[in-house]
Biotite code that builds the C-alpha atoms (Angstrom):
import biotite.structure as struc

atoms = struc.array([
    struc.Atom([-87.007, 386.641, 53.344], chain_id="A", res_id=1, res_name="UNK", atom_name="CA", element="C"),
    struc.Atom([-84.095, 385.177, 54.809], chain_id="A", res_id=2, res_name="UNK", atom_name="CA", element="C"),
    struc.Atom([-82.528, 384.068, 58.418], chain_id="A", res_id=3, res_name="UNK", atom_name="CA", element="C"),
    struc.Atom([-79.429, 385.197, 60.010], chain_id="A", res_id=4, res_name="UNK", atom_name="CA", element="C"),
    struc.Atom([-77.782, 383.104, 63.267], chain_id="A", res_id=5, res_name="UNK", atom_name="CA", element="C"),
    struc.Atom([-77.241, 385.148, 65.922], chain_id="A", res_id=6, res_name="UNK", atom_name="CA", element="C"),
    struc.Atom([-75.113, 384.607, 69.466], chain_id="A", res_id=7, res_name="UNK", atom_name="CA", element="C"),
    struc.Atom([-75.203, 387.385, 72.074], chain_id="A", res_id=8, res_name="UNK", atom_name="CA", element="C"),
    struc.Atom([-73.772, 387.226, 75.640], chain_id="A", res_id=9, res_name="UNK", atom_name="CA", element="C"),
    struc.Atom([-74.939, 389.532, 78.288], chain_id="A", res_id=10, res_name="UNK", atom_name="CA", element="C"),
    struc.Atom([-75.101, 390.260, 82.007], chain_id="A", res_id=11, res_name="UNK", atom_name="CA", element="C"),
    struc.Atom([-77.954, 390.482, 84.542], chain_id="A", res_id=12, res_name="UNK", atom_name="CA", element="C"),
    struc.Atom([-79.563, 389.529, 87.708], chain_id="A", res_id=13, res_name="UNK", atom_name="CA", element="C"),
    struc.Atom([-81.798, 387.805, 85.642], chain_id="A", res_id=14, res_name="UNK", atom_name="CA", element="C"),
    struc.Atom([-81.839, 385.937, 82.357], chain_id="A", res_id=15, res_name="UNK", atom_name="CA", element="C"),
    struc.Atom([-84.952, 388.460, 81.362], chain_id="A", res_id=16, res_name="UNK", atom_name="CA", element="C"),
    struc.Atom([-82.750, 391.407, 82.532], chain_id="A", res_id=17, res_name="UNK", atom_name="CA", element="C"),
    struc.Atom([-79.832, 390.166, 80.604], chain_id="A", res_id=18, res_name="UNK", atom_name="CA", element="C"),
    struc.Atom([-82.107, 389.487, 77.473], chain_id="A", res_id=19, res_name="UNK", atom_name="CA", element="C"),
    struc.Atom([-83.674, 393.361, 77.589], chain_id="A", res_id=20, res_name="UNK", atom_name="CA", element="C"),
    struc.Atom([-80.481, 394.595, 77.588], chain_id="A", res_id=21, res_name="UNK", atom_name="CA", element="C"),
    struc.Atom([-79.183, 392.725, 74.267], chain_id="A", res_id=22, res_name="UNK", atom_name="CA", element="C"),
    struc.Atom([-82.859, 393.241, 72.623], chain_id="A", res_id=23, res_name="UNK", atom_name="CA", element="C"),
    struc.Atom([-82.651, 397.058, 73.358], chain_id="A", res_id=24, res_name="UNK", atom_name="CA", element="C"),
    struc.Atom([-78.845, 397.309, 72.172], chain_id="A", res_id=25, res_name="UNK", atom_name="CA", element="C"),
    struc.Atom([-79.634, 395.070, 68.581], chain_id="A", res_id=26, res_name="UNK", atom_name="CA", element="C"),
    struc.Atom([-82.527, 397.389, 68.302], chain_id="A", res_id=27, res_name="UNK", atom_name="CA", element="C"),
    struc.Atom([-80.502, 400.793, 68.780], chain_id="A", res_id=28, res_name="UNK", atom_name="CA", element="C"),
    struc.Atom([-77.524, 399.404, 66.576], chain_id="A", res_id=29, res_name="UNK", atom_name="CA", element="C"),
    struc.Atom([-80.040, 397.638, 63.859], chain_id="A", res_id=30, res_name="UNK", atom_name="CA", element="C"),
    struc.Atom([-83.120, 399.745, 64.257], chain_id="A", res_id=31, res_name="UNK", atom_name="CA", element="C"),
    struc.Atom([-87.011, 398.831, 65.101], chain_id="A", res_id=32, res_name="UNK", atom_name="CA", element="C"),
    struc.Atom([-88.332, 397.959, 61.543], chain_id="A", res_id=33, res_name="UNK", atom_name="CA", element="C"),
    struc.Atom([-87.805, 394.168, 61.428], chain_id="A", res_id=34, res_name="UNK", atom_name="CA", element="C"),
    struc.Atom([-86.037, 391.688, 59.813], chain_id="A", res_id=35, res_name="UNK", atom_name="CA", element="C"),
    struc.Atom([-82.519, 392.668, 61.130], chain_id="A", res_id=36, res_name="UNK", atom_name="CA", element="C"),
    struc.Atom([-81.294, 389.209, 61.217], chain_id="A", res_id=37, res_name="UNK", atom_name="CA", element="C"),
    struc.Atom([-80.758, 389.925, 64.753], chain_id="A", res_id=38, res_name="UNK", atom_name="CA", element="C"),
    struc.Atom([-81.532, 389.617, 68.356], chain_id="A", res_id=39, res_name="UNK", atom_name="CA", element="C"),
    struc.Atom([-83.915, 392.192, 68.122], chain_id="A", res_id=40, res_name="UNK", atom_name="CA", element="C"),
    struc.Atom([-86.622, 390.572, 66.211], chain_id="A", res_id=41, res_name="UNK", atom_name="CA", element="C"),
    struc.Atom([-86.964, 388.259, 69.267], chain_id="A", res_id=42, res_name="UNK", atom_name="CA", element="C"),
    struc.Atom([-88.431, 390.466, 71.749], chain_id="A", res_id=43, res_name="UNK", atom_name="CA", element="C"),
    struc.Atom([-91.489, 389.533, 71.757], chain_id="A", res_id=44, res_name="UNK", atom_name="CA", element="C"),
    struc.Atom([-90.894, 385.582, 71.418], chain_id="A", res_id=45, res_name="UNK", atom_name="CA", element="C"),
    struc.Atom([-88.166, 385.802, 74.218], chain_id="A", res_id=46, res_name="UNK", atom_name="CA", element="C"),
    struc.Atom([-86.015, 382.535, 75.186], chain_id="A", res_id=47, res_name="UNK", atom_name="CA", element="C"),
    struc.Atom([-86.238, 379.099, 76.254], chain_id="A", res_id=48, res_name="UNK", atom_name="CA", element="C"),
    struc.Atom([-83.778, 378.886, 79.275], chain_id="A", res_id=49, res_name="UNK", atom_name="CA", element="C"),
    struc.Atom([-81.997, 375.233, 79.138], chain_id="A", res_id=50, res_name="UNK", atom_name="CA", element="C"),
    struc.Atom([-79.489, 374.982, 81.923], chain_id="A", res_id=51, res_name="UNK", atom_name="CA", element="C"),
    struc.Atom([-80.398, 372.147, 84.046], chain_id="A", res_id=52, res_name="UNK", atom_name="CA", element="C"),
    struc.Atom([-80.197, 368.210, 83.103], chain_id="A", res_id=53, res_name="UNK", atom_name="CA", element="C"),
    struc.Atom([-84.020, 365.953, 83.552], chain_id="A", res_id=54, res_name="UNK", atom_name="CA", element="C"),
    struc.Atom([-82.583, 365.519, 87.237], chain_id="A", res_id=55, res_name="UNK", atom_name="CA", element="C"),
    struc.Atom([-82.571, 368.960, 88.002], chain_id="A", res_id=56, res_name="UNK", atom_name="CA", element="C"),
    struc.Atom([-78.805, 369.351, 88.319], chain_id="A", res_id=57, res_name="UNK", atom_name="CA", element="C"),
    struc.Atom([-77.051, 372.082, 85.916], chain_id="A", res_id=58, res_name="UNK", atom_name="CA", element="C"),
    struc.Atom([-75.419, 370.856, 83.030], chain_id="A", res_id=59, res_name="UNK", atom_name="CA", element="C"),
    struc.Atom([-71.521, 371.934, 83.115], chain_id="A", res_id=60, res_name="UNK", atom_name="CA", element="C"),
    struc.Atom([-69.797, 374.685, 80.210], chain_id="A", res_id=61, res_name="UNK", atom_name="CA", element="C"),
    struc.Atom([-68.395, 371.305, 78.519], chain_id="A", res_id=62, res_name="UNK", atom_name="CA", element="C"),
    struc.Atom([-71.674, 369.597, 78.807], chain_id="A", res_id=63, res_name="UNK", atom_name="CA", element="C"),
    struc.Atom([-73.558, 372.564, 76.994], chain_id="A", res_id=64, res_name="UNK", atom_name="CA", element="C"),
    struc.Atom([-70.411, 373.358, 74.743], chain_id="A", res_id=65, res_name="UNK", atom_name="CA", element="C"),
    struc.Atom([-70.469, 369.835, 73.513], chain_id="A", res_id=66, res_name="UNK", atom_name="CA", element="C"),
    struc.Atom([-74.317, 369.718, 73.184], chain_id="A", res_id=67, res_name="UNK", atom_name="CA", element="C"),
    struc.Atom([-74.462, 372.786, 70.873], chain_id="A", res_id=68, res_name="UNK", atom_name="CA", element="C"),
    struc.Atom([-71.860, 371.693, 68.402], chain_id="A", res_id=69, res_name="UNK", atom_name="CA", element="C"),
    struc.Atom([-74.062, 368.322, 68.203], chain_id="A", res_id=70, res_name="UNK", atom_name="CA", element="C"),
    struc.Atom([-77.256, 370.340, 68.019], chain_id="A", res_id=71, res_name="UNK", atom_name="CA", element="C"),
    struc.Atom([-75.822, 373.058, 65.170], chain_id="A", res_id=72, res_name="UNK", atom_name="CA", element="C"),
    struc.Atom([-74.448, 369.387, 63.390], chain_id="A", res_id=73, res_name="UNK", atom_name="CA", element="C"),
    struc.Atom([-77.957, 368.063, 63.446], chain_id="A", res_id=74, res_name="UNK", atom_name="CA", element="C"),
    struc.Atom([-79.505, 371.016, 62.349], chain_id="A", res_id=75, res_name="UNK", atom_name="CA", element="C"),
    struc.Atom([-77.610, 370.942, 58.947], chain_id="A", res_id=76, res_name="UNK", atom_name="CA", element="C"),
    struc.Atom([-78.338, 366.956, 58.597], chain_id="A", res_id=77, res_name="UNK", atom_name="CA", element="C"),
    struc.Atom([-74.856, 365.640, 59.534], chain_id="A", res_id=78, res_name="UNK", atom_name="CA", element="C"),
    struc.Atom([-73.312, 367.115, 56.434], chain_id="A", res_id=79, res_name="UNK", atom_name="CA", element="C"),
    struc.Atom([-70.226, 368.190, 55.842], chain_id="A", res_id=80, res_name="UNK", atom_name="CA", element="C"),
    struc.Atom([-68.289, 369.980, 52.814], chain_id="A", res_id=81, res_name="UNK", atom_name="CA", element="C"),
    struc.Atom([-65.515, 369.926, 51.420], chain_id="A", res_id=82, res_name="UNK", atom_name="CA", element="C"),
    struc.Atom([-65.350, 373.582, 50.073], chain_id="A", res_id=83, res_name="UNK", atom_name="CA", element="C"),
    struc.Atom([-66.854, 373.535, 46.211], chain_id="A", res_id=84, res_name="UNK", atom_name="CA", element="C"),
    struc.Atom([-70.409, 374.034, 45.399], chain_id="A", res_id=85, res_name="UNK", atom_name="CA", element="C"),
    struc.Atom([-73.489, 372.336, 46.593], chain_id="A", res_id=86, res_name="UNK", atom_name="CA", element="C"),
    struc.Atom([-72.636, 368.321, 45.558], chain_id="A", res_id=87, res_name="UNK", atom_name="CA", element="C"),
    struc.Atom([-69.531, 367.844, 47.270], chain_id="A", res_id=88, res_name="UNK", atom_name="CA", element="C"),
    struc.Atom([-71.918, 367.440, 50.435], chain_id="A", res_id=89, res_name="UNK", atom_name="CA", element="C"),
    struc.Atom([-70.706, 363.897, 52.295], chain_id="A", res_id=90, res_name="UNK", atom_name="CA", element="C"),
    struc.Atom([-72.696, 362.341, 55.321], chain_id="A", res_id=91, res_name="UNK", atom_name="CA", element="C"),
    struc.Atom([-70.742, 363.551, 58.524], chain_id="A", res_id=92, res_name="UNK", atom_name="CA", element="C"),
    struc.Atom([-70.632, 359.714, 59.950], chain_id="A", res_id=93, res_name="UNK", atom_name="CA", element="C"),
    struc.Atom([-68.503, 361.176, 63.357], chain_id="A", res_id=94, res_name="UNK", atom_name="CA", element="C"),
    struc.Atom([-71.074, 364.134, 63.858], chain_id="A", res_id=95, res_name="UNK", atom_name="CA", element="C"),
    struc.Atom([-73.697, 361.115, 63.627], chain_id="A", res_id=96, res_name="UNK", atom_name="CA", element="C"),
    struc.Atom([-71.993, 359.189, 66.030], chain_id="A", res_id=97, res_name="UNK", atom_name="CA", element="C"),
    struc.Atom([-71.564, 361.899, 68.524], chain_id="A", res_id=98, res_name="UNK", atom_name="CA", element="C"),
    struc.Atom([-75.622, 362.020, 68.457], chain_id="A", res_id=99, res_name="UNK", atom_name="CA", element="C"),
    struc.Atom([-75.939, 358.747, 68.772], chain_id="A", res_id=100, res_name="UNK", atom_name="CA", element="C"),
    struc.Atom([-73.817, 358.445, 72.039], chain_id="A", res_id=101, res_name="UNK", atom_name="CA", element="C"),
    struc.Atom([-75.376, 361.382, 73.783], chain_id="A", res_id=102, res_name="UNK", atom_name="CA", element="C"),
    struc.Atom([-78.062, 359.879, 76.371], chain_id="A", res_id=103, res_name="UNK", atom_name="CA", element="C"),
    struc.Atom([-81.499, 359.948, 76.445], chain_id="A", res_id=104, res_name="UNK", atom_name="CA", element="C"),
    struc.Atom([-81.958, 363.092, 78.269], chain_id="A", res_id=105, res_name="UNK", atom_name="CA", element="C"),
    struc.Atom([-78.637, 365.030, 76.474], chain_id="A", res_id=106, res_name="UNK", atom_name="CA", element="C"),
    struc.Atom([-80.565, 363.857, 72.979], chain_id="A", res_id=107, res_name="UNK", atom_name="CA", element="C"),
    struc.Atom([-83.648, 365.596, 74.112], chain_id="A", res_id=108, res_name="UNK", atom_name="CA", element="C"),
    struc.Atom([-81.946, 368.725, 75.048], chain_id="A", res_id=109, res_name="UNK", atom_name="CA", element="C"),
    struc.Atom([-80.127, 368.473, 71.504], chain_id="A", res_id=110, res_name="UNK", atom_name="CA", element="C"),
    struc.Atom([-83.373, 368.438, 69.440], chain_id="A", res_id=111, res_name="UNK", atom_name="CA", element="C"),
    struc.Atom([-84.692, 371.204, 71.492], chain_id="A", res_id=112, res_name="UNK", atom_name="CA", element="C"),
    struc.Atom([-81.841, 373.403, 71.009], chain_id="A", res_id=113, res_name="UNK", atom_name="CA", element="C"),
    struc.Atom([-82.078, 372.226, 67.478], chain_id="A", res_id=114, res_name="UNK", atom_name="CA", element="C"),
    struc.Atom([-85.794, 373.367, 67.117], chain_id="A", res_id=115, res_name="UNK", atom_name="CA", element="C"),
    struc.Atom([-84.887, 376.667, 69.376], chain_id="A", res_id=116, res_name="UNK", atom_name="CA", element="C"),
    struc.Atom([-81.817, 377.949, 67.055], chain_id="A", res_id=117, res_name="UNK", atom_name="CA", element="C"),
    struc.Atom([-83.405, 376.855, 63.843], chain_id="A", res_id=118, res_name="UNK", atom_name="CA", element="C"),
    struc.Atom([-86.852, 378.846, 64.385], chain_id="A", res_id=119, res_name="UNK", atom_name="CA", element="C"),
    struc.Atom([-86.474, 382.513, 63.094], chain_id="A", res_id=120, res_name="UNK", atom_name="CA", element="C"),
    struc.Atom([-89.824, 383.376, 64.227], chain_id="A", res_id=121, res_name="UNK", atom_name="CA", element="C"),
    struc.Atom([-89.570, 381.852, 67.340], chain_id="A", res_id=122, res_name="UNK", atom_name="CA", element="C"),
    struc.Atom([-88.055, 382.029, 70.909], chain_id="A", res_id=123, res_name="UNK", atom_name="CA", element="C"),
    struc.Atom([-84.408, 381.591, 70.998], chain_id="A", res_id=124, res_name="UNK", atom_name="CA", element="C"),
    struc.Atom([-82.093, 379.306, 73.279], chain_id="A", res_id=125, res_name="UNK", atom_name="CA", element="C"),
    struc.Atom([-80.659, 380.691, 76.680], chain_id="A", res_id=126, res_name="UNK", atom_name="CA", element="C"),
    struc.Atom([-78.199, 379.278, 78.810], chain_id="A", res_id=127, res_name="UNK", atom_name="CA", element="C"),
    struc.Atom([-75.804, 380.640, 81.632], chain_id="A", res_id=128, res_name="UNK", atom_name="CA", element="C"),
    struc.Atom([-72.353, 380.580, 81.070], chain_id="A", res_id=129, res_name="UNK", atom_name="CA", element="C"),
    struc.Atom([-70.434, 378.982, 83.610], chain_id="A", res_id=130, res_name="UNK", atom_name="CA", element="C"),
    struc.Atom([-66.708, 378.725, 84.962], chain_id="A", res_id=131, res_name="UNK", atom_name="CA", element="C"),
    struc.Atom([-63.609, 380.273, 83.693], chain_id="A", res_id=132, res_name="UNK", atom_name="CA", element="C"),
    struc.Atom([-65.556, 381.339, 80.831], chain_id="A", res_id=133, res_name="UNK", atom_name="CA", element="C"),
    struc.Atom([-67.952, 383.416, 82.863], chain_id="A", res_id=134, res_name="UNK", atom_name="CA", element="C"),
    struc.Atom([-64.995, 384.673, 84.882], chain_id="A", res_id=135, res_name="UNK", atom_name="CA", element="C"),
    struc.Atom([-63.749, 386.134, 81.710], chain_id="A", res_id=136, res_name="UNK", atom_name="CA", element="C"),
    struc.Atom([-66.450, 387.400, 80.683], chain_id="A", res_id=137, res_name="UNK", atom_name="CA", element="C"),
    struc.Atom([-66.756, 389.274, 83.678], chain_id="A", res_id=138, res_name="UNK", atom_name="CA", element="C"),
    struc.Atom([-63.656, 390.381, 83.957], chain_id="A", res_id=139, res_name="UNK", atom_name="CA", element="C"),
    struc.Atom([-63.489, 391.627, 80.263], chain_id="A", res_id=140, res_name="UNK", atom_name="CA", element="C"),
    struc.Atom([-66.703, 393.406, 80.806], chain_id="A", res_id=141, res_name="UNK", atom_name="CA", element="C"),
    struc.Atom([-66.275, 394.789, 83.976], chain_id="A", res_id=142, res_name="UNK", atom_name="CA", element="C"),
    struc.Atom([-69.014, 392.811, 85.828], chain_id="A", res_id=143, res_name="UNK", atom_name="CA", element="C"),
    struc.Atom([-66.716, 390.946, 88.356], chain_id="A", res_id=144, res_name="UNK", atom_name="CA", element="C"),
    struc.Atom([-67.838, 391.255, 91.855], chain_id="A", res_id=145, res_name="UNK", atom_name="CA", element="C"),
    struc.Atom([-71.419, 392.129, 90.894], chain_id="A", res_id=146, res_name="UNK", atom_name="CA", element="C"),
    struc.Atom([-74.381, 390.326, 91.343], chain_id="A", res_id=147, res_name="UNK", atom_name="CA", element="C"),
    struc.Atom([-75.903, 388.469, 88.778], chain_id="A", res_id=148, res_name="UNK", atom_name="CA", element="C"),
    struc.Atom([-74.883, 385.861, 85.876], chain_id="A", res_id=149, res_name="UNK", atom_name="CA", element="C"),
    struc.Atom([-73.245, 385.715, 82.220], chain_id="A", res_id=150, res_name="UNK", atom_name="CA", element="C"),
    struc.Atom([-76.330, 384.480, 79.802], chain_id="A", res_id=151, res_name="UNK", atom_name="CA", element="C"),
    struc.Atom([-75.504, 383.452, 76.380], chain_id="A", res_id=152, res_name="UNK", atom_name="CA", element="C"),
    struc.Atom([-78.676, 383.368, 73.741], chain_id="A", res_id=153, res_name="UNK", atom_name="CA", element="C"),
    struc.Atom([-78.504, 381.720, 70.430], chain_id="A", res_id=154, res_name="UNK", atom_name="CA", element="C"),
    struc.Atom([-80.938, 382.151, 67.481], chain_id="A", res_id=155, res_name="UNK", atom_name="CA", element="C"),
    struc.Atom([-82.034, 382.434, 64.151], chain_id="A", res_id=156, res_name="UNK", atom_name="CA", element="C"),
    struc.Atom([-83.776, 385.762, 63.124], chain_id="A", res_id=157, res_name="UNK", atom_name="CA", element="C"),
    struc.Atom([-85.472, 386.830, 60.321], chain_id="A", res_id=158, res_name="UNK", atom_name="CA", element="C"),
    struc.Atom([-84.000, 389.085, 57.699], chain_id="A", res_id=159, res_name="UNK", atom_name="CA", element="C"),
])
């Protein structure tokens, strides 16, 4: 079988509240039989939340924003195409570079969130969504003024 990537963004007091409510709504569009290549086939494994640096303080939207496009590079081995079939692959020396740079701490998030989003059969990476993104969000989704935060969960799931 196969694995699809997945990215869901939800609301809750909680990031288990906000991760019910996705499971339950990939489960009532996709079904309960498995292998939906969504969401749903994570209920059981549930998340790895990944918000706060090794010191303890949160990392910012740009922090985690830049950290996941390093983490999704790294996960396809710094390779880049150029739009034919399967030998036009070149190394991606500025994606390597990137990774390089990042400091001890942001690497070790990386390969986490590397592991996380890669495993289909495993738990899936959570963050909260902060700033004017959040704000949006809210707004959009008619959550602003209530309590709780905007959790974003990224995956792979089998299918």
């Amino acid at each position: 079988m196969g694995a699809c990537e997945f990215s869901e963004i939800a609301f809750g007091k909680t990031a288990q509240e906000a991760f019910d409510t996705v499971v339950r709504q990939a489960e009532w569009e996709h079904g309960h039989g498995g292998y939906t290549g969504t969401i749903a086939e994570k209920g059981a494994d549930g998340f790895v939340e990944m918000n706060k640096t090794a010191n303890g303080k949160p990392y910012t939207q740009a922090d985690v924003d830049r950290m996941l496009k390093i983490a999704h590079d790294k996960m396809f081995g710094f390779v880049k195409y150029n739009g034919g079939c399967g030998n036009d692959a070149k190394e991606d020396k500025a994606a390597k570079r990137r990774y390089n740079s990042l400091s001890p701490a942001e690497r070790d998030w990386v390969n986490k969130a590397e592991k996380l989003i890669g495993d289909k059969w495993g738990a899936c990476l959570c963050f909260t969504m902060q700033g004017l993104a959040a704000a949006g969000w809210r707004a959009k989704n008619n959550c602003k003024g209530k309590r709780g935060n905007v959790y974003v969960f990224i995956g792979t799931a089998s299918s």
